[in-house]
N, C-alpha and C positions, 0 to 999 in steps of 0.2 A: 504494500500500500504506500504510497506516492505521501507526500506532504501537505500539497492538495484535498487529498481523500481524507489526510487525517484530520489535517483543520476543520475539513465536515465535517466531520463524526465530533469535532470536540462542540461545532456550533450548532448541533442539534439536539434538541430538547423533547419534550412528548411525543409522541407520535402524534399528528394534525388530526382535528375532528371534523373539517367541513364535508359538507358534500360531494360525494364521489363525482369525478369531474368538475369538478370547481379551478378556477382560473387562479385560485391563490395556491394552488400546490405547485404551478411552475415559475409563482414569486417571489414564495421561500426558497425553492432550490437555486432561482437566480441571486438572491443573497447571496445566500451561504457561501456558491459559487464565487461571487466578489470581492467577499470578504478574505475568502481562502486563498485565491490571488493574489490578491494585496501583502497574503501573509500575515491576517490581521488573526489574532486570536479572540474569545468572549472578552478576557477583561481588557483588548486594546483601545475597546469601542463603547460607545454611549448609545442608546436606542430610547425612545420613547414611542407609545404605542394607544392612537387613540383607541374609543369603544370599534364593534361592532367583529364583523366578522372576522375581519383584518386587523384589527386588534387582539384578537384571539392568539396571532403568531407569537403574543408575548408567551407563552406556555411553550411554544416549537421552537422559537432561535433563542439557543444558551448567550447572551449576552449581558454587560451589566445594561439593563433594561426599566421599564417602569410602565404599568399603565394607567395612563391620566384618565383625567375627567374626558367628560365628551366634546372636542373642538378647543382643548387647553394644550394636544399634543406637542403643537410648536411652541408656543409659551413656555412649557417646562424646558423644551429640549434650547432654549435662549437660555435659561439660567443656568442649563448646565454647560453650554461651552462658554457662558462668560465666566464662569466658575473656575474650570478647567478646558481653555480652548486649546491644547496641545492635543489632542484626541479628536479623532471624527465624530459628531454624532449624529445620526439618524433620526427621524422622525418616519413612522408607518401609520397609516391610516386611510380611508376611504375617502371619494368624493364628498359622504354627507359631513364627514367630522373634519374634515380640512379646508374643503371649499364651504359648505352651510353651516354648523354650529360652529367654526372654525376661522370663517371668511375674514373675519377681522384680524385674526391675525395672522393670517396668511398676508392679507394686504401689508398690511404694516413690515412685516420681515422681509416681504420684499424689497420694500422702501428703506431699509435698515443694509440688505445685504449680508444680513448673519450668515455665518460659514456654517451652514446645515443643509443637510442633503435629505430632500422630503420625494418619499416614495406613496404616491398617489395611484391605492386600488380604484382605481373608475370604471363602474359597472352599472352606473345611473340610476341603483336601486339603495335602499337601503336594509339591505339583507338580511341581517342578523332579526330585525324587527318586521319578517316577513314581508317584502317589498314594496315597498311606502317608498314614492318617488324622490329622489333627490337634487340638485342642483344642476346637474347635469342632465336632465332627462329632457327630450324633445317633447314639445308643446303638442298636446293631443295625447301624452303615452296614459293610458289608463293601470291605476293599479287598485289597491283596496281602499286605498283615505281618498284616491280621486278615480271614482267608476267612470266621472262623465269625462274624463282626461283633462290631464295638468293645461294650467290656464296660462301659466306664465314660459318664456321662450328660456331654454339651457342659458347657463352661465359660460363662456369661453376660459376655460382656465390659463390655456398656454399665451392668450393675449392678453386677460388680463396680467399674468405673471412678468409676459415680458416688458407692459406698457407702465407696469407699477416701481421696474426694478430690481427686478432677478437678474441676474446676469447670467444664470446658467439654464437652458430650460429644453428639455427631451422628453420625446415621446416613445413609448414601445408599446408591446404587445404580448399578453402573455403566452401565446401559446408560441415564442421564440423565449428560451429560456436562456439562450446565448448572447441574443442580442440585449435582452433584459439585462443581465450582468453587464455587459461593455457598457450602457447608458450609466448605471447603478456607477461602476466605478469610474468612468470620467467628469459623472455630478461630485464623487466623491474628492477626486483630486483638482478639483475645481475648486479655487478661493473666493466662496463669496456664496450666494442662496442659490441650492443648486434642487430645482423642480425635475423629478422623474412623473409621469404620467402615465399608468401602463393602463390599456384598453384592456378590462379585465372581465369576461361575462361572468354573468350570475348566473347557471345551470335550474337554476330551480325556479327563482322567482323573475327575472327577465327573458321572457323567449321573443324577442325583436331584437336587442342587440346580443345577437348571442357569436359564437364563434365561424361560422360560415358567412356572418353578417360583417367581421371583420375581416376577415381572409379575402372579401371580395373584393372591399373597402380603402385599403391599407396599403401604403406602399411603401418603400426603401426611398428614403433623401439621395440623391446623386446629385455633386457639382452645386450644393449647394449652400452659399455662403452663411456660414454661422455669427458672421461677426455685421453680417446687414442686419440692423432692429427692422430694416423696412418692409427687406424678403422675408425674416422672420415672422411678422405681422402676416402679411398677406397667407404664408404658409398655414398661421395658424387659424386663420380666417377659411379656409378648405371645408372646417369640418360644417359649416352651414350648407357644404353641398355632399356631405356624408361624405368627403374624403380625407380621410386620418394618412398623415408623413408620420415617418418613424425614423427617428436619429434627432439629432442635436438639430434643435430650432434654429438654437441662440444662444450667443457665448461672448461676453464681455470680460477679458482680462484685465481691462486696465482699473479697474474701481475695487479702490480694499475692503476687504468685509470689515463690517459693523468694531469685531475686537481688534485690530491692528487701527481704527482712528480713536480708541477708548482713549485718554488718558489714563497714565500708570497699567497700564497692560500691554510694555513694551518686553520683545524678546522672548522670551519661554518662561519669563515670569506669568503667574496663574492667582485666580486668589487663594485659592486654595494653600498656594505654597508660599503665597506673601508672608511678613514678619506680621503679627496680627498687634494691634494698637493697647500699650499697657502700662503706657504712662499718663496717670490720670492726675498729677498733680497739678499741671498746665491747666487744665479746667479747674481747679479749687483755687488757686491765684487769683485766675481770672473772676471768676465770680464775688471774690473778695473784697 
């Protein structure tokens, strides 16, 4: 067994409980995959893990890990790399808890540039709680809380992402669990908010987007510039005509994430490892 293979074995945790043919069984293996690559062990990395189905992988990837509240995923995983920004850390979670209970701060971390790398289940359902439509769902899709179908038109996530701020922003597909790992770790060796987006069906409670729906759908980026926000935009403008690219949108290098313009968080200084404040005499003087 290879080093590769071990580091899987060392990043797997329960045995998964979703549904047989579920699109998050070829998201973990593209983890794990990227992780393994990298060479990263469980305790090299930070993960946070909103609710729902995809949430769930906190129990399947061995990592130091956490699962948040619902749509607080990114917010935790900011205070952990400003805490400790020497480490990667991840953020996992669904369209409903990253783009809708989420949305806010998803917006804002863009506009911030936090060096986190947010892997986005988009399945336009919200699964776990039996398929209640989500942010992403096209206008008319009928589910159980809207029989007569959603009234309001899909959110664009990869234009919002990149009109907000993200500097790094890719899309894939899960049923490439190869190509899913390569995006995983170029968002990951990317300085600054790196958005993965993976077209991920729901087997059970979505049967319109399901995986023949994006195999038809879906295409490989060729010759296409990652560093144009303009081509980008247009690209990610597609999916209003039901065609999903897959590879890097959009890649901005030149803009430092959020903790390299922090004051006092220069160099491999962390607060974590900072000298912590315990001269308290200055303050009784002064109040004196």
């Amino acid at each position: 067994m290879n080093d590769t293979n071990l580091l899987i074995k060392d990043l797997t945790g329960y045995p998964p409980t979703w549904c047989p043919g579920c699109g998050n069984f070829g998201i973990i293996r593209a983890i794990r995959l990227a992780l393994a690559q990298q060479n990263l062990t469980p305790s090299d990395i930070f993960v946070t893990f909103d609710i729902g189905c995809s949430g769930n992988m906190n129990d399947f990837l061995n990592a130091n890990s956490m699962h948040t509240l619902h749509g607080r995923a990114i917010a935790t995983a900011i205070g952990i790399k400003l805490a400790h920004h020497t480490k990667p850390v991840l953020v996992v979670g669904g369209d409903g808890g990253l783009y809708g209970e989420g949305g806010n701060h998803f917006l804002h971390a863009c506009r911030g540039n936090h060096d986190l790398t947010i892997i986005v289940h988009d399945n336009m359902v919200y699964g776990l709680t039996t398929g209640q439509v989500a942010p992403t769902a096209n206008k008319g899709y009928k589910s159980r809380s809207t029989p007569s179908g959603i009234i309001e038109t899909p959110i664009n996530a990869l234009a919002l992402a990149i009109s907000q701020g993200a500097t790094f922003v890719a899309q894939t597909f899960a049923n490439d669990a190869k190509h899913m790992a390569e995006m995983i770790t170029k968002g990951m060796q990317h300085k600054g908010f790196s958005v993965i987006n993976i077209l991920q069906p729901c087997v059970t409670f979505n049967k319109i987007n399901t995986f023949e729906y994006f195999l038809k759908r879906s295409y490989k980026l060729v010759d296409h510039d990652a560093h144009n926000m303009h081509s980008a935009i247009i690209k990610s403008l597609e999916a209003m005509e039901e065609k999903f690219p897959l590879g890097v949108l959009y890649e901005n290098k030149d803009r430092l994430p959020f903790h390299e313009e922090l004051l006092g968080m220069d160099g491999n200084d962390t607060l974590l490892s900072s000298q912590r404040y315990t001269d308290y005499d200055i303050l009784t003087q002064r109040l004196s």
